[in-house]
Each structure stands twice: as structure tokens, then as C-alpha cells.
ChimeraX commands (.cxc) that place a marker at each C-alpha (Angstrom):
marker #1 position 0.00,0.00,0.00 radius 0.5
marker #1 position 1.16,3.41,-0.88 radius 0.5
marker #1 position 0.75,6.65,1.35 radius 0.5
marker #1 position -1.89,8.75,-0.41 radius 0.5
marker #1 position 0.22,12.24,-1.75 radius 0.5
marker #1 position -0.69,15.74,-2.11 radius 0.5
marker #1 position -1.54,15.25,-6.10 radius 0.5
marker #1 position -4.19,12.63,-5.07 radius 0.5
marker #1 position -6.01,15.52,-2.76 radius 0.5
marker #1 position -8.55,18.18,-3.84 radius 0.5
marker #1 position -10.61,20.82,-1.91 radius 0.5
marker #1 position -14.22,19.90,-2.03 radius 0.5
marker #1 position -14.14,23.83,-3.16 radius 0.5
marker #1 position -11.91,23.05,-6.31 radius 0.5
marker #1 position -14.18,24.26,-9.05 radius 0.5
marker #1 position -14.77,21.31,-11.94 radius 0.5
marker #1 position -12.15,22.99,-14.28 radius 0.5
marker #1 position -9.27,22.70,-11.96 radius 0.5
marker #1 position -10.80,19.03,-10.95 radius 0.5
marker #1 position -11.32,17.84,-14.78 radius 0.5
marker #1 position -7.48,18.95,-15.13 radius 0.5
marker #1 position -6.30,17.09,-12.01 radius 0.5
marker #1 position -8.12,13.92,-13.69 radius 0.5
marker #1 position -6.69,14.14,-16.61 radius 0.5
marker #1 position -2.89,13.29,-14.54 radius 0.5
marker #1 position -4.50,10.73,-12.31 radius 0.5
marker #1 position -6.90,7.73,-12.23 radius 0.5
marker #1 position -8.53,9.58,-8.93 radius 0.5
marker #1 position -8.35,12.25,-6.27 radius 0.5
marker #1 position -9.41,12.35,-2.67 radius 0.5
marker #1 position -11.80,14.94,-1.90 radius 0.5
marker #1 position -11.36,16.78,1.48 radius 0.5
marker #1 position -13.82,19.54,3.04 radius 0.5
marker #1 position -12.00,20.89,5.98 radius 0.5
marker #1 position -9.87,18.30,8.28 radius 0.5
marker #1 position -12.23,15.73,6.83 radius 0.5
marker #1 position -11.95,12.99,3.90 radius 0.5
marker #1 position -15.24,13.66,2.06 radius 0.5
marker #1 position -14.94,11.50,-0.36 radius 0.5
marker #1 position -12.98,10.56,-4.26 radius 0.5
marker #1 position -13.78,11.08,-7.83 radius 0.5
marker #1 position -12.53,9.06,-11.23 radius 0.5
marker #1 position -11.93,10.02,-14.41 radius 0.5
marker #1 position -15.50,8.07,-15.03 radius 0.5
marker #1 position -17.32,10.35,-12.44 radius 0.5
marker #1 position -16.84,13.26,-14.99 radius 0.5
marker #1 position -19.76,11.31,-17.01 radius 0.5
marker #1 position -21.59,11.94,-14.36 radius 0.5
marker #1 position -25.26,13.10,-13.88 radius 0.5
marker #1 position -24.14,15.72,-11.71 radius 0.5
marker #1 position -20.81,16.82,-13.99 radius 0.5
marker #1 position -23.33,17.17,-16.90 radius 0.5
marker #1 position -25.89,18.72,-15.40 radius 0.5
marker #1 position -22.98,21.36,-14.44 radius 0.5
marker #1 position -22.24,21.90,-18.23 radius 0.5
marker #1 position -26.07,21.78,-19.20 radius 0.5
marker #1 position -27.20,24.74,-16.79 radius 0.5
marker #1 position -24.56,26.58,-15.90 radius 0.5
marker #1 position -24.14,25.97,-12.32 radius 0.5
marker #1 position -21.65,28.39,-10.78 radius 0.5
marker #1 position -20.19,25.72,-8.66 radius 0.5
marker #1 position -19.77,22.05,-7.91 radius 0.5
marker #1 position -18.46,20.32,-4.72 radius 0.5
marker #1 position -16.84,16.98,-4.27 radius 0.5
marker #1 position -18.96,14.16,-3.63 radius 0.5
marker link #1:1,2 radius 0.2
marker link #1:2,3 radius 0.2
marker link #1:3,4 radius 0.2
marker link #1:4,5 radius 0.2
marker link #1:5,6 radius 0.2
marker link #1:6,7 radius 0.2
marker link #1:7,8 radius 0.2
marker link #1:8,9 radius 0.2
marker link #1:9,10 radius 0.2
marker link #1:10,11 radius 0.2
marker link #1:11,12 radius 0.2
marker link #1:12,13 radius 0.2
marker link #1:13,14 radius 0.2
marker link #1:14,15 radius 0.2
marker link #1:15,16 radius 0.2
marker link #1:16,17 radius 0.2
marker link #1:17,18 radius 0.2
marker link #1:18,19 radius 0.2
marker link #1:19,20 radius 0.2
marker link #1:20,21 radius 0.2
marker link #1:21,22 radius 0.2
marker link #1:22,23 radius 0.2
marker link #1:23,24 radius 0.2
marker link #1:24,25 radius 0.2
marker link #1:25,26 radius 0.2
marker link #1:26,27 radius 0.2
marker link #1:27,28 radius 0.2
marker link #1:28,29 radius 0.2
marker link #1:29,30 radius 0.2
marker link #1:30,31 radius 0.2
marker link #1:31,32 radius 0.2
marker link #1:32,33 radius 0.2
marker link #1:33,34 radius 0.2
marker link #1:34,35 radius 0.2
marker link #1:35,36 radius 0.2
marker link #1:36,37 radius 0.2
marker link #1:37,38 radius 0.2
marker link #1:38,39 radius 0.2
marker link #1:39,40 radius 0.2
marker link #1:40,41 radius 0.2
marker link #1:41,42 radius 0.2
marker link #1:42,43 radius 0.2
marker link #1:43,44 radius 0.2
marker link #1:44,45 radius 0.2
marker link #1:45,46 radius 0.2
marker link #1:46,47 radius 0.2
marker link #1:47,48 radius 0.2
marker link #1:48,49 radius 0.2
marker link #1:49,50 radius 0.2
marker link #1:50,51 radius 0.2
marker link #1:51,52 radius 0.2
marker link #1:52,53 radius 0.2
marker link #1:53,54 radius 0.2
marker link #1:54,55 radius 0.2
marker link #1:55,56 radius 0.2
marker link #1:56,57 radius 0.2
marker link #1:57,58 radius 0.2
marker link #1:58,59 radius 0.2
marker link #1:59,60 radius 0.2
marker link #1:60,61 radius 0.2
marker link #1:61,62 radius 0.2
marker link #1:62,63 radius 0.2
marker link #1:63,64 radius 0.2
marker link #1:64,65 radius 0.2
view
């Protein structure tokens, strides 16, 4: 097992551009909100409901799942 390093870590504040970048390096980043592990995302996540509802309306922001 590998310790987990600062390019596999995002703010749950990084905004989808900065995110979509950050996938396109690794397989997956960790999502943190504060202190706290809040979660991960994949390259496949950008497919996502939620990713292309982003693009379809124009949402100002997105969070980390």
C-alpha cells in the first residue's frame, strides 16, 4: 500500500475545471472539506449526472462528492 500524496487531494471547493485537469494526470483524487476525507472522484465520475448537469445549466459551482 502506498501513502496517499498531495496530487491525489482536492478541496471539495476546487471548481470542476481545476478538478477535470487534475483527472486528466491521475486515475482519482481524494476529496477533502476541511480536516475531513469527504470523499474521491474518477476520471469516469466526470460522465456523471451531476458533472453534466454542471455543463447543461450553468451551475456556478460544484463540490466533491
Amino acid at each position: 500500500m502506498r501513502p496517499i500524496e498531495a496530487r491525489h487531494v482536492v478541496s471539495s471547493e476546487t471548481s470542476l475545471s481545476a478538478l477535470m485537469r487534475r483527472l486528466s494526470l491521475e486515475p482519482f483524487v481524494f476529496t477533502v472539506d476541511g480536516p475531513d476525507m469527504a470523499g474521491f472522484v474518477t476520471a469516469a465520475d466526470v460522465g456523471a449526472v451531476a458533472v453534466k448537469t454542471h455543463f447543461t445549466c450553468g451551475l456556478p459551482t460544484w463540490k466533491g462528492f
